[in-house]
Each structure stands twice: as C-alpha cells, then as structure tokens.
BAMAR-565927 format. One record per residue (C-alpha): residue number from 1; residue in three letters; x, y, z. Coordinates in nm, 4 decimals. Each point is the difference from the previous one (the first is absolute). Layout:
N
{k = NUM; r = ALA; X = X; Y = Y; Z = Z}
...
//
This chain:
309
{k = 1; r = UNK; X = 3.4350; Y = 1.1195; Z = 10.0416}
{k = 2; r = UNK; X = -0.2455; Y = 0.2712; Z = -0.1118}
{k = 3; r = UNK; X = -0.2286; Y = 0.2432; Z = 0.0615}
{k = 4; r = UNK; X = -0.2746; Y = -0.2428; Z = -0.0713}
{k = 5; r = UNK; X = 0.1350; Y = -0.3509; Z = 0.1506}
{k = 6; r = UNK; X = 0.1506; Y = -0.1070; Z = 0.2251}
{k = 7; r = UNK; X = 0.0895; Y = -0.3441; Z = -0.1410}
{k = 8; r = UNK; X = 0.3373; Y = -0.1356; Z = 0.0158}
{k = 9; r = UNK; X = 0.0785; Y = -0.0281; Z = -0.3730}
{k = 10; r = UNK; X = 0.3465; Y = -0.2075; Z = -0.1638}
{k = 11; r = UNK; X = 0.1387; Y = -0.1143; Z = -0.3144}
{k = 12; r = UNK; X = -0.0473; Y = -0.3093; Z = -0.0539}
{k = 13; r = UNK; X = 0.2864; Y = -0.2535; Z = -0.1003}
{k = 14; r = UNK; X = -0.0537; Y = 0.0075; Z = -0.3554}
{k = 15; r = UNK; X = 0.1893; Y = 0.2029; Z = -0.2297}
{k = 16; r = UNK; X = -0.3610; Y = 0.1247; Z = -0.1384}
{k = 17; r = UNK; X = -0.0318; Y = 0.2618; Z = 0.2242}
{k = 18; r = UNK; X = -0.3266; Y = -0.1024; Z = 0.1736}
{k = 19; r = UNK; X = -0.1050; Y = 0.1226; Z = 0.2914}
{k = 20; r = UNK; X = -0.1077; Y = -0.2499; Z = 0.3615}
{k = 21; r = UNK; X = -0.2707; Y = 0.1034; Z = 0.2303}
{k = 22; r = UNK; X = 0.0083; Y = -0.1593; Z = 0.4076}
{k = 23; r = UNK; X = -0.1916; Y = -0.2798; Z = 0.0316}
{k = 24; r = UNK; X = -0.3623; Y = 0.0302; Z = 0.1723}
{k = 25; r = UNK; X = -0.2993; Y = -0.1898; Z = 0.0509}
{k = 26; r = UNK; X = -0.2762; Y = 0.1671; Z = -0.1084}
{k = 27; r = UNK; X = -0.3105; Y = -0.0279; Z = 0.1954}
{k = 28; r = UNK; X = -0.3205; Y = -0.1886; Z = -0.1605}
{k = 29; r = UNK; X = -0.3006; Y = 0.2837; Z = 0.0613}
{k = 30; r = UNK; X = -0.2407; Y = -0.1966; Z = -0.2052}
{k = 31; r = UNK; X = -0.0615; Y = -0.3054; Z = 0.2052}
{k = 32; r = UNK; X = -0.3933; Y = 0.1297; Z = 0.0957}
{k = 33; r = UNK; X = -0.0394; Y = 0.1123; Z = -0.3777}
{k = 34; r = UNK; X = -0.3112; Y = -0.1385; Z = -0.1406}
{k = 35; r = UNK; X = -0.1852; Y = 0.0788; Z = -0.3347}
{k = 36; r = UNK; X = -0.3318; Y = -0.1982; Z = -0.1416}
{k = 37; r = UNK; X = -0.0359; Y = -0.0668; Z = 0.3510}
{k = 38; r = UNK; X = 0.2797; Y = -0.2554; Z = -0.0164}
{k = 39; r = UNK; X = 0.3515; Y = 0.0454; Z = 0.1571}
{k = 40; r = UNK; X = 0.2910; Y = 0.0167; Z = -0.2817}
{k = 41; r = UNK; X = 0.3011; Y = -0.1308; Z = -0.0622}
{k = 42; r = UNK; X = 0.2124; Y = 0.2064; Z = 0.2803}
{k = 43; r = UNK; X = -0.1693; Y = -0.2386; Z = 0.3099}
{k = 44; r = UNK; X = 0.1113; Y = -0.3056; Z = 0.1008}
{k = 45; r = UNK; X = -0.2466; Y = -0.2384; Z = -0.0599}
{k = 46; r = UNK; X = -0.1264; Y = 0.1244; Z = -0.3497}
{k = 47; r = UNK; X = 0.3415; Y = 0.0435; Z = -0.1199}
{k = 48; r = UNK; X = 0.1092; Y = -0.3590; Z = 0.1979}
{k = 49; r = UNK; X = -0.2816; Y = -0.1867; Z = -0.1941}
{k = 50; r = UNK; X = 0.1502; Y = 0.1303; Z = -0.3457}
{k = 51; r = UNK; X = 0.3398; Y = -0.1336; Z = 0.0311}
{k = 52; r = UNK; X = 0.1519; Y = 0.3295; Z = 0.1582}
{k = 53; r = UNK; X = 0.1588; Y = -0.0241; Z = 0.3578}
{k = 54; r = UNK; X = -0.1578; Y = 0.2515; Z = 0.1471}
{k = 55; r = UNK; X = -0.1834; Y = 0.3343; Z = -0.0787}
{k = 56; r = UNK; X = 0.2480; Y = 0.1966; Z = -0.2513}
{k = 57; r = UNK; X = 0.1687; Y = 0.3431; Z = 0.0333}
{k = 58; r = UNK; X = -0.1752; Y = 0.2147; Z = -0.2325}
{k = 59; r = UNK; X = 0.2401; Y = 0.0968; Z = -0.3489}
{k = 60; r = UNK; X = 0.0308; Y = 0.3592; Z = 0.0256}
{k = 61; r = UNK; X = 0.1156; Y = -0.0196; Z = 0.3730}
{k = 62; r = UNK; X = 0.3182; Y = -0.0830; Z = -0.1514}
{k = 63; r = UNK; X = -0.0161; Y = 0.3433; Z = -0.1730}
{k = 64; r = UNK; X = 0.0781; Y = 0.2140; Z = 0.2884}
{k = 65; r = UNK; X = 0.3351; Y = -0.2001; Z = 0.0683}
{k = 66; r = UNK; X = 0.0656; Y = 0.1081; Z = -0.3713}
{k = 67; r = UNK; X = -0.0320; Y = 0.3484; Z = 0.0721}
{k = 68; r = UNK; X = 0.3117; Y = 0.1447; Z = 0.1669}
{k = 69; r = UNK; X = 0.2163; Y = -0.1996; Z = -0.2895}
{k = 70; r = UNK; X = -0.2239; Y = 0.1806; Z = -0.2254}
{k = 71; r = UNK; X = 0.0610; Y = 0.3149; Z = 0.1362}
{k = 72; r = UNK; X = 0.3806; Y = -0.0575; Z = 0.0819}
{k = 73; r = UNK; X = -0.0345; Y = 0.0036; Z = -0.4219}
{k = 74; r = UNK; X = -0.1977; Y = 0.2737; Z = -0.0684}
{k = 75; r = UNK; X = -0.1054; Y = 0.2328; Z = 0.2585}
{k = 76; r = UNK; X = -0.2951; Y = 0.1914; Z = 0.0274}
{k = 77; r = UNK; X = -0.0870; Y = -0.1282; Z = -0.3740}
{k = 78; r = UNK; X = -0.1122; Y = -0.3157; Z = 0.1760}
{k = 79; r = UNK; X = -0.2852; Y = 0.0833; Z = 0.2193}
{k = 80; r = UNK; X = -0.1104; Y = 0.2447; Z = -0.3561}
{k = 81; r = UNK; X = 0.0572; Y = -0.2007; Z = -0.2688}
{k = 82; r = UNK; X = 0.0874; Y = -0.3287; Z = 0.1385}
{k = 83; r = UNK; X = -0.1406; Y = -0.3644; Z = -0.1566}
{k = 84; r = UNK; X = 0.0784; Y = -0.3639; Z = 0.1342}
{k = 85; r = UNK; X = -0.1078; Y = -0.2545; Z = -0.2148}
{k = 86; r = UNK; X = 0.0086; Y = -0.3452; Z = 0.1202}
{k = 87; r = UNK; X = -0.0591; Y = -0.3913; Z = -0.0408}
{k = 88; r = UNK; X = -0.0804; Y = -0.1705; Z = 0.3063}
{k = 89; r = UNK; X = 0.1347; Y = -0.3393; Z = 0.0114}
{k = 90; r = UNK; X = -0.0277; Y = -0.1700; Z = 0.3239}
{k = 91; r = UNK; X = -0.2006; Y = 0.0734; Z = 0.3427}
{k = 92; r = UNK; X = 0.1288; Y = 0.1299; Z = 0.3267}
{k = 93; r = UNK; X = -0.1013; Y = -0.0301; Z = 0.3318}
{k = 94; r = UNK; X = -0.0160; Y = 0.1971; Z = 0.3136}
{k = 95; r = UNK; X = 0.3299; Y = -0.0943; Z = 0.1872}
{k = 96; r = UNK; X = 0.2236; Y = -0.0054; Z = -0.3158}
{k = 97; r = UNK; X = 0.2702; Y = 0.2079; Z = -0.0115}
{k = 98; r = UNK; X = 0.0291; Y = 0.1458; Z = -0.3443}
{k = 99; r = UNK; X = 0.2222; Y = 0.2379; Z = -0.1973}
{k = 100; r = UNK; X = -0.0493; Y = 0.2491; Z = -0.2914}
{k = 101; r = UNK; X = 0.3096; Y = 0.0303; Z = -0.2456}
{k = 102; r = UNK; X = -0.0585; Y = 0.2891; Z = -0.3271}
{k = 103; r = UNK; X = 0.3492; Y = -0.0464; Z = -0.2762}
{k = 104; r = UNK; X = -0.0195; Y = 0.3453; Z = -0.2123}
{k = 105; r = UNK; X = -0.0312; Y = -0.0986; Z = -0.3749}
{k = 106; r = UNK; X = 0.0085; Y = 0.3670; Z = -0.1160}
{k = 107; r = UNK; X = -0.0189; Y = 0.3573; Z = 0.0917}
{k = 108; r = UNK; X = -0.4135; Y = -0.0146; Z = 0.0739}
{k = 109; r = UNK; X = -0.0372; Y = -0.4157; Z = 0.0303}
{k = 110; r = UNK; X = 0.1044; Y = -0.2579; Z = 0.2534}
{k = 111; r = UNK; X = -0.0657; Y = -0.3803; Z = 0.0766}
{k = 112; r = UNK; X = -0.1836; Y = -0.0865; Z = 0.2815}
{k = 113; r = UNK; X = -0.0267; Y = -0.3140; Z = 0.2384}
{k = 114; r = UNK; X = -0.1153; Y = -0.0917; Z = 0.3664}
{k = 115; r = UNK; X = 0.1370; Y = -0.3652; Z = 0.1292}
{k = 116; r = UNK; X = 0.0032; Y = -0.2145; Z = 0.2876}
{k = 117; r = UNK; X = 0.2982; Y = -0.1064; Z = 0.1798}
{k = 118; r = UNK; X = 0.0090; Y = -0.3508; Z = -0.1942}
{k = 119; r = UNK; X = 0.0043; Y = 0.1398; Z = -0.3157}
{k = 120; r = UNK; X = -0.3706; Y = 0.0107; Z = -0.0524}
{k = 121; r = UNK; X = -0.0935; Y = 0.2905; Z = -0.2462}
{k = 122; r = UNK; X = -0.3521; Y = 0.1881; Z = 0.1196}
{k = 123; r = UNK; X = -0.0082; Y = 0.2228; Z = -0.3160}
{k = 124; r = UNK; X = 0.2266; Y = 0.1552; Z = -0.3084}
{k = 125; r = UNK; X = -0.1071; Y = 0.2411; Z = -0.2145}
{k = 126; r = UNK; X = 0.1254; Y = 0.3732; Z = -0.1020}
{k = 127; r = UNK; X = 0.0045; Y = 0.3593; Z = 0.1836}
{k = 128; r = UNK; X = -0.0036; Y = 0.3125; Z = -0.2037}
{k = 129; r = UNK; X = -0.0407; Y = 0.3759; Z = 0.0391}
{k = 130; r = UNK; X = -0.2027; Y = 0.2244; Z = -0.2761}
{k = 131; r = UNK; X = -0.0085; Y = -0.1185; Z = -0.3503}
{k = 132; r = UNK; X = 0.2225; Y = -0.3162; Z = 0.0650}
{k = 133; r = UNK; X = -0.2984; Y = -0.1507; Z = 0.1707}
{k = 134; r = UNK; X = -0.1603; Y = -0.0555; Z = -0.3588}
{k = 135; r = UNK; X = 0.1880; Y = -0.3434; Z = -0.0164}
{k = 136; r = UNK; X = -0.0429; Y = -0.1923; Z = 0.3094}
{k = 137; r = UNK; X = -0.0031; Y = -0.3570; Z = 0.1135}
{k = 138; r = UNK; X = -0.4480; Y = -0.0309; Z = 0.0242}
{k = 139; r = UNK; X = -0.0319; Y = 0.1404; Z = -0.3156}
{k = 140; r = UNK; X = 0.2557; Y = -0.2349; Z = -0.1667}
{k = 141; r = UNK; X = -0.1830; Y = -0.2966; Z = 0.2141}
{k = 142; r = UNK; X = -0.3326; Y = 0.1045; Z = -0.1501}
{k = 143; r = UNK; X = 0.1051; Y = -0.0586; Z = -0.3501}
{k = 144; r = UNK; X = 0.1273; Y = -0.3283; Z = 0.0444}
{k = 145; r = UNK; X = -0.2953; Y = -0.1225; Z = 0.2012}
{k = 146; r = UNK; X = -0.2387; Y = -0.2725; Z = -0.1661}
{k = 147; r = UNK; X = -0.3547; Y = 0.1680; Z = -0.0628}
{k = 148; r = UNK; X = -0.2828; Y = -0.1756; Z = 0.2064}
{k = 149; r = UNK; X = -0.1482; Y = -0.2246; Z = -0.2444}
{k = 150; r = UNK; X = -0.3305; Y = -0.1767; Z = 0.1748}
{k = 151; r = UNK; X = -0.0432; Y = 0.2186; Z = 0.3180}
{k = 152; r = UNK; X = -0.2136; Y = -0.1511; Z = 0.3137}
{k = 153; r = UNK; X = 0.0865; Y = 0.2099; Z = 0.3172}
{k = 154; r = UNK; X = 0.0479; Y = 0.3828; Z = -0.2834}
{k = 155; r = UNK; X = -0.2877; Y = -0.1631; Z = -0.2250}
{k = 156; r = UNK; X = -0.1845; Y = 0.3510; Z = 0.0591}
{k = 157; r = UNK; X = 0.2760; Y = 0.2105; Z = -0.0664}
{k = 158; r = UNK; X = 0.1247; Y = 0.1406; Z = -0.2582}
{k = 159; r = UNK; X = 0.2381; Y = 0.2414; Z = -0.1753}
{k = 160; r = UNK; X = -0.0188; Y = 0.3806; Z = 0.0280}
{k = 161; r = UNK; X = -0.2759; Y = -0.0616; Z = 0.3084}
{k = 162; r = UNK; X = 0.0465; Y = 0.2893; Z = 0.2612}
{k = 163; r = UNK; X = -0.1116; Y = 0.0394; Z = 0.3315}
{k = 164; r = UNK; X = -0.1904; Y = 0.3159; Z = 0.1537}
{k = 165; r = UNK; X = 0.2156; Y = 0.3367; Z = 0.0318}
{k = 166; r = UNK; X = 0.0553; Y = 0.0671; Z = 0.3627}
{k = 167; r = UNK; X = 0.1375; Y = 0.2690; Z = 0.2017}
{k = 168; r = UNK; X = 0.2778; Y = -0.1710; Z = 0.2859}
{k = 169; r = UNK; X = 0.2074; Y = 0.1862; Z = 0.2146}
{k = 170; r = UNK; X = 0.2379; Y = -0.1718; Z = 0.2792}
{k = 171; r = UNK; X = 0.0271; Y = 0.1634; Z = 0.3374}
{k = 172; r = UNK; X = 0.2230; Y = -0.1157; Z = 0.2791}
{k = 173; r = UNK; X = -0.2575; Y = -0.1654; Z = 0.2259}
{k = 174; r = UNK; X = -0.2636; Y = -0.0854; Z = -0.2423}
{k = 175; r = UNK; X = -0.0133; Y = -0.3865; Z = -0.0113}
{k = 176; r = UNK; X = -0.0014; Y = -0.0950; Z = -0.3882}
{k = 177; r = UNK; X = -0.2897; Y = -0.2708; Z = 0.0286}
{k = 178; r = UNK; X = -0.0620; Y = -0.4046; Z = -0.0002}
{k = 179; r = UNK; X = 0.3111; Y = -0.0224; Z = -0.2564}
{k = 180; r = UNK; X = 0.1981; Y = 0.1823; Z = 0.1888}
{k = 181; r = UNK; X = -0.0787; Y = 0.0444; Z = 0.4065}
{k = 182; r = UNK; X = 0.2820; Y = 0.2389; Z = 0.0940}
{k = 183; r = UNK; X = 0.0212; Y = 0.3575; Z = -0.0288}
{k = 184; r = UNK; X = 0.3420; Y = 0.1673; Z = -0.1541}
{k = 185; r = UNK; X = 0.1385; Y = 0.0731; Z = 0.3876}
{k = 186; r = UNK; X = -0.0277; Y = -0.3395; Z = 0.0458}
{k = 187; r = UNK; X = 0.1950; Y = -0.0829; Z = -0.2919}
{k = 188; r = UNK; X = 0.2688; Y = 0.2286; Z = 0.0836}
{k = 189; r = UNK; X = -0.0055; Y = -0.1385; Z = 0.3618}
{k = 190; r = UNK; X = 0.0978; Y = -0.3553; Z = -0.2006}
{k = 191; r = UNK; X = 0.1978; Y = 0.1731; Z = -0.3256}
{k = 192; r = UNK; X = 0.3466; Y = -0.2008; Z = -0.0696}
{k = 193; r = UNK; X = 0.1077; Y = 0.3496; Z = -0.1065}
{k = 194; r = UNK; X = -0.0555; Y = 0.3099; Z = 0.1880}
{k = 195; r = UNK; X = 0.0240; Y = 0.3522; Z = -0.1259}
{k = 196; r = UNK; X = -0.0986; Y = 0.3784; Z = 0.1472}
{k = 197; r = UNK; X = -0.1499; Y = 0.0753; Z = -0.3402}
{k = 198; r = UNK; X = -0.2807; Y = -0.2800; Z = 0.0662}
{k = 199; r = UNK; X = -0.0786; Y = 0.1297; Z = 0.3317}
{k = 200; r = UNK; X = -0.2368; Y = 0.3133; Z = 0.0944}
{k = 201; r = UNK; X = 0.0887; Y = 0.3131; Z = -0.0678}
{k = 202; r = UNK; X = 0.2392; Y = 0.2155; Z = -0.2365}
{k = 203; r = UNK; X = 0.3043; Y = -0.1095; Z = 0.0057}
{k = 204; r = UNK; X = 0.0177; Y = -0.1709; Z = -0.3255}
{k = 205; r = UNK; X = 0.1540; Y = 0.2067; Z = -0.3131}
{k = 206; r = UNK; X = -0.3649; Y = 0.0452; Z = -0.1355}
{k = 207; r = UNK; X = -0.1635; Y = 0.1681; Z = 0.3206}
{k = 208; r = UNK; X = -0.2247; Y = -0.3186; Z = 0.0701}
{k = 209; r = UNK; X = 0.0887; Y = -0.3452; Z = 0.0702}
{k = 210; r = UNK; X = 0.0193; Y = -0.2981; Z = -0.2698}
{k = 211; r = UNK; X = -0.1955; Y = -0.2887; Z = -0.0107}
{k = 212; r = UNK; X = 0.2262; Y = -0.2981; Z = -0.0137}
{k = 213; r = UNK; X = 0.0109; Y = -0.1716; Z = -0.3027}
{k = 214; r = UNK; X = -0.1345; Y = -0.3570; Z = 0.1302}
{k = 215; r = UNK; X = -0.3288; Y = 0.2173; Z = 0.1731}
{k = 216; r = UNK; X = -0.0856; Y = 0.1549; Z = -0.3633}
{k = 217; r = UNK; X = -0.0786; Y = -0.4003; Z = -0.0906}
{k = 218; r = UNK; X = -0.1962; Y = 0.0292; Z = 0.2983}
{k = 219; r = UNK; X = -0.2038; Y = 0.3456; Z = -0.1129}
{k = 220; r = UNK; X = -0.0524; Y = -0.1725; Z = -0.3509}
{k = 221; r = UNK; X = -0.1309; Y = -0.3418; Z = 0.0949}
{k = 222; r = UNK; X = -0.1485; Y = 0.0560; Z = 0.3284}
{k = 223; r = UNK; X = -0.3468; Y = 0.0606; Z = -0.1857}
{k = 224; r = UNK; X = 0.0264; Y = -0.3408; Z = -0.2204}
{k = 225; r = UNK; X = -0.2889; Y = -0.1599; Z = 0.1513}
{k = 226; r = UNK; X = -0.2055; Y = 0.2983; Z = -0.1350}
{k = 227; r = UNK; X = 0.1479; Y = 0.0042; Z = -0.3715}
{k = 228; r = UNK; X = -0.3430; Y = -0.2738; Z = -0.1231}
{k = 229; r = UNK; X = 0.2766; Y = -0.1937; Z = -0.2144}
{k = 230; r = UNK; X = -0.2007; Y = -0.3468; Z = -0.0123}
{k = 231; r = UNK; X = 0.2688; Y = -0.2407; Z = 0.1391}
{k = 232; r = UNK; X = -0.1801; Y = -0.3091; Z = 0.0952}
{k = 233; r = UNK; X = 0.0584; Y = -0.0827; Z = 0.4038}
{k = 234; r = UNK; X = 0.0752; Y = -0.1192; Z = 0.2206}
{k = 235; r = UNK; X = 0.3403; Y = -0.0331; Z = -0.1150}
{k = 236; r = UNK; X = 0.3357; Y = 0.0889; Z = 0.1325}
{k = 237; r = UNK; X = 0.2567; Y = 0.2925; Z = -0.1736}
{k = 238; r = UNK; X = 0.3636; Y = 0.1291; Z = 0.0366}
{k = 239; r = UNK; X = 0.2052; Y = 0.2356; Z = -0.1644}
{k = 240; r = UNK; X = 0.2023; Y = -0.1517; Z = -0.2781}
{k = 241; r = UNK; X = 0.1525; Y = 0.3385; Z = -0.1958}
{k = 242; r = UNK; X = -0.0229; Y = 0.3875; Z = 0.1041}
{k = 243; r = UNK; X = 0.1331; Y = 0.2801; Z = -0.1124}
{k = 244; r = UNK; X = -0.0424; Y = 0.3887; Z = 0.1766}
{k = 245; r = UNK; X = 0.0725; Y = 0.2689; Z = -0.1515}
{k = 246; r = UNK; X = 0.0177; Y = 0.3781; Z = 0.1149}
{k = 247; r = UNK; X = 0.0016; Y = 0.2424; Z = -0.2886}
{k = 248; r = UNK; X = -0.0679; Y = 0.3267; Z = 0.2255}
{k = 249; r = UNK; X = 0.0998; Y = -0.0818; Z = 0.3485}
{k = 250; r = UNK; X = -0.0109; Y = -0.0679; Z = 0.2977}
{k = 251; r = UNK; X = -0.3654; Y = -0.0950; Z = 0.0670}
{k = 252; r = UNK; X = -0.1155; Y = 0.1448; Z = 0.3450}
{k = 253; r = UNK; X = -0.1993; Y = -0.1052; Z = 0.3007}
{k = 254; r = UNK; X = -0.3060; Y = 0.2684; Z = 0.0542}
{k = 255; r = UNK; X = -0.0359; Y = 0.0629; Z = -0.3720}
{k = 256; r = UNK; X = -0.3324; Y = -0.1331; Z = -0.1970}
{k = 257; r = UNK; X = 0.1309; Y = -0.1971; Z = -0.3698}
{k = 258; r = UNK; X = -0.2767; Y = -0.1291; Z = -0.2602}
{k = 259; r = UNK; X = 0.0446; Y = -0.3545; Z = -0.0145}
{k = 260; r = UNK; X = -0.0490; Y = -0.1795; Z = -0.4258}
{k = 261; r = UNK; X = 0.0492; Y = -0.3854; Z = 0.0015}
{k = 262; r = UNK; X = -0.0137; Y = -0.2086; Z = -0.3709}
{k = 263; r = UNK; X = 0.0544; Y = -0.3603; Z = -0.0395}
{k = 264; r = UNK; X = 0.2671; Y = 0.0262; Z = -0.2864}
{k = 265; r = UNK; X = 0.0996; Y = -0.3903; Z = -0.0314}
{k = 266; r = UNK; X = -0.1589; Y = -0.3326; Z = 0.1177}
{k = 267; r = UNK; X = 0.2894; Y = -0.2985; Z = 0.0094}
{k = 268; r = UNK; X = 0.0791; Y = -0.3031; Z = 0.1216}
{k = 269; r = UNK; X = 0.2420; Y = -0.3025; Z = 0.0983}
{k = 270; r = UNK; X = -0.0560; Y = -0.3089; Z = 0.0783}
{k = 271; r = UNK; X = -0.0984; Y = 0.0523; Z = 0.3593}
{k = 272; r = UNK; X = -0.1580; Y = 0.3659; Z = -0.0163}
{k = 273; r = UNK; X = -0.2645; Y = 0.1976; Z = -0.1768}
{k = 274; r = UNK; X = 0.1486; Y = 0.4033; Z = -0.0018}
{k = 275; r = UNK; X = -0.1856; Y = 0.3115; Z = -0.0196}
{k = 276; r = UNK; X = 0.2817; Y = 0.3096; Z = -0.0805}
{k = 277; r = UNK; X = -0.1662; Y = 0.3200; Z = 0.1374}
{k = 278; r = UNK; X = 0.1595; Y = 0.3303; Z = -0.0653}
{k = 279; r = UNK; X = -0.1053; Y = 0.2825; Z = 0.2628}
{k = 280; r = UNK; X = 0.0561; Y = 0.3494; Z = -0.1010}
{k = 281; r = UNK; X = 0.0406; Y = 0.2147; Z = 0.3041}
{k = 282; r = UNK; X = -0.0797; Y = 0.4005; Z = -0.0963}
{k = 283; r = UNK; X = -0.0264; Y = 0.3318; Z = 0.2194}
{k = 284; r = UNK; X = -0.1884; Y = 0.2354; Z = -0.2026}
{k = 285; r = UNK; X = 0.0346; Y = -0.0814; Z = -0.3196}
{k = 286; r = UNK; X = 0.3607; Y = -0.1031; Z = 0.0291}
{k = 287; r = UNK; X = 0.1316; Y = -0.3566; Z = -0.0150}
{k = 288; r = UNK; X = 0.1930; Y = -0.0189; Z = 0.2962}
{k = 289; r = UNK; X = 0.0641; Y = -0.3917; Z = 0.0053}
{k = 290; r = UNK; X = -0.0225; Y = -0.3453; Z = -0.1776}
{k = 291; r = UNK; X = -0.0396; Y = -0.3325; Z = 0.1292}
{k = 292; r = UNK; X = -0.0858; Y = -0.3544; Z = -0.1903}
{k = 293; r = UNK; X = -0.0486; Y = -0.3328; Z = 0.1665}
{k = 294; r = UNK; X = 0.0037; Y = -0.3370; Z = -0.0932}
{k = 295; r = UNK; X = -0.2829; Y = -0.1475; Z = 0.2870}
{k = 296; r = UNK; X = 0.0527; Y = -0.3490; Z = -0.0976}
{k = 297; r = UNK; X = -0.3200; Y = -0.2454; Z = 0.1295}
{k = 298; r = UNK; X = 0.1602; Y = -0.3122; Z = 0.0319}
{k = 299; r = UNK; X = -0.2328; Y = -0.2709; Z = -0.1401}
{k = 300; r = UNK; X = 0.0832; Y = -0.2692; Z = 0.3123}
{k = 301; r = UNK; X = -0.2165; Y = 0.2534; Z = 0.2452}
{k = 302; r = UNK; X = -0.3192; Y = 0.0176; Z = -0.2640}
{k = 303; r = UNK; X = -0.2910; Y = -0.2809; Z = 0.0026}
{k = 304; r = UNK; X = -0.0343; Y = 0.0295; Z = -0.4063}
{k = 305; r = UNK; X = 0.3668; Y = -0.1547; Z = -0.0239}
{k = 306; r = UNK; X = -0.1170; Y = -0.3089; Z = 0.2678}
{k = 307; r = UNK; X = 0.0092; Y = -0.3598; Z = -0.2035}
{k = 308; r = UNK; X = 0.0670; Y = -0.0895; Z = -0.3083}
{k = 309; r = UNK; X = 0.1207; Y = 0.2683; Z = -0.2567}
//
C-alpha cells in the first residue's frame, strides 16, 4: 500500500524479486472509435473480419496496471522521471482478466510483462526512471526492424516528415475527439488502477493532479487524423511498439503543452507496413515528455495488397 495506490501488490514466486499486480479486466473504451471515417481495429466487426476475435484492448491500458509496481520501486521518481518501454505481442479483449508483473534488473531498470491467465503474454518490454530510460525495449526493436523496401499503403511518406505544431491541453471533461470519445473522468471512472493524485484537486505531492501515464498516449495521438502524413486508406492500424517517457513530470490536466510529431522510421514485416512517430510533448520551452510509436498498417485491411503480389 501507498500513498498513491491502492493496489494489492506481492512477490512473486520467483527468486528474481519481481513484483505481481491483481488481476483486472480492463474495459475496451474504443469500440465507437472511428478515423478516415472507418471504424478501427478496437470494434467487433472490423477487428472480426481481420482475424482478431473481437475489438482489442488498446496497449497502453495495460500501463496503468504497471504503475503501482512501478512506484512500489521508485517512488515519486516514477510519475517525474518515469519511462515504460514495451513490445506488444498478442491482443486482449474486454472480459480478460489480465495481470502486470515488473522483475527489478537494477537500481533505475526493471522488466515488464502483462499476461492472461493461460499463459498468454499481452506485452514485454522495459521500465526505467531518469537516464536509465536511454536503453529501452522500442528503441532496441527499432534497430532490428527490416526497412520498408517497396511501400504501397506509406508510399507518400517519408523520413524526417513532421506534422503541424499544435497547442493540446487535457481537461477532465473535455472529450478527446473521433480517436478517442471519452473524456479523462471517464477514464478514471473505468481505470484498472486508481490513485488520489489523478483525481481533482491538490492532493498530489506536486500541488496538481497527474495525468496517468496511458492518457498522455491519449494527449499525443488524439490529433493523428490532423498530422497530413499521406497513409493511403482505407486501411486498418494497431499499435505494435510504444514507448512513453516523462523527463519533467507529471503532465497535468488544465495545463496547455505544444504538441511536435516526426516520422523517424518507416518498417515493415511480412503482414504490416509501420510508420514510427516520435511526439515531443513541451510546456514552454521545456521538454516535459517523449513518446514513439510503431502504428503498424497491416497490409490484409488495404485494397493495394488485394490479388496477386
């Protein structure tokens, strides 16, 4: 227990010294989110008709089951300096129950993990606070990646391409858009992990509340649709790789941040096209947080992959 969580935290069974989280089922707020005027891969049917067996659980709403075994480590450092870093591997679906796990690897660094109760692993990757962040899980994933060779769905895209500067702000009953109908009350009506330093008012160390960490995804990529990166539609994205960083935390509902998105590495597999986008998130002129994403197109939901080739 904590000042900031609640959450019933153990050891697990290994002599590693990793920590377990309960198990939850996180709720699915994305099943009315639609972009290019298409739904996306968190409804039923679209997701349904591209193998999946229902909509998907967003990635980073695994990130606030993280938190109190990130804090357990390192205190206030987390919600200031804190980083997760992660891989997603396999989908999850409203209903699931699911379970975060972090396994210290040094004074500043831990392993992370969510599962299902067969096993299943959601996502791996690293946690950090400060300077350990430089070496994390996406940015080792982004050198190995194969570079996209002959590009259909990113053909307009390119390297170093940045979107408009923006100002964005997050308040706790402003609904953040098509991508994401729900305002930040709503997700902490829903949130796996609850914590008096998200909600209204001063209690938190800092004399204003935090933002949780899976909501500053939201703040950076609610505004996609507006970036004019020429992705060819309609065609159907997910998450693959993320990584969010704080360097000068926490980030704050109420405040106004200027908003810089780049496209810093096009990729690919043999059943996605990837555009990695780096947001910078500043107050002033002060970088306050980091995050890149791997939005992998997968080439099944795009007309110029239909027949032959």
């Amino acid at each position: 227990m904590s000042d900031a969580f609640d959450t019933p935290i153990s050891a697990a069974t290994d002599p590693a010294g990793a920590l377990e989280g309960p198990w939850r089922k996180p709720a699915n707020m994305l099943k009315a989110q639609t972009y290019d005027d298409h739904a996306s891969i968190h409804d039923d049917a679209t997701a349904q008709k591209l193998g999946f067996r229902g909509g998907t659980i967003e990635g980073p709403t695994h990130f606030s089951q993280l938190a109190p075994l990130l804090h357990r480590l390192w205190g206030r450092a987390w919600f200031e300096t804190g980083c997760i870093s992660a891989n997603y591997r396999n989908a999850s679906y409203e209903g699931e129950e699911v379970q975060a796990v972090a396994m210290p690897t040094g004074a500043d660094t831990a392993q992370v993990s969510v599962r299902k109760r067969d096993g299943t692993v959601v996502l791996t990757g690293s946690a950090a606070v400060g300077a350990a962040a430089d070496a994390g899980a996406v940015g080792a994933k982004l050198q190995r990646a194969q570079a996209l060779a002959t590009p259909r769905i990113l053909a307009g895209c390119h390297v170093g391409m940045r979107a408009p500067t923006r100002q964005v702000r997050m308040d706790y009953d402003l609904r953040m858009g098509d991508l994401y109908p729900f305002s930040l009350a709503e997700k902490l009506a829903s949130i796996t992990e609850t914590s008096p330093w998200y909600a209204r008012g001063d209690v938190a160390p800092w004399g204003r509340p935090a933002i949780p960490m899976e909501m500053i995804s939201v703040l950076c990529q609610h505004v996609a649709a507006d970036d004019g990166f020429p992705v060819a539609n309609p065609v159907v994205g997910l998450f693959a790789d993320q990584e969010i960083r704080l360097i000068v935390g926490p980030l704050s509902p109420g405040i106004e941040y200027r908003l810089e998105r780049e496209i810093i590495a096009l990729t690919e597999t043999p059943k996605t096209e990837s555009m990695w986008l780096r947001s910078r998130v500043y107050l002033g002129d002060g970088l306050v947080a980091e995050m890149i994403l791997n939005q992998a197109f997968l080439k099944a939901s795009s007309p110029l992959y239909a027949g032959p080739g």
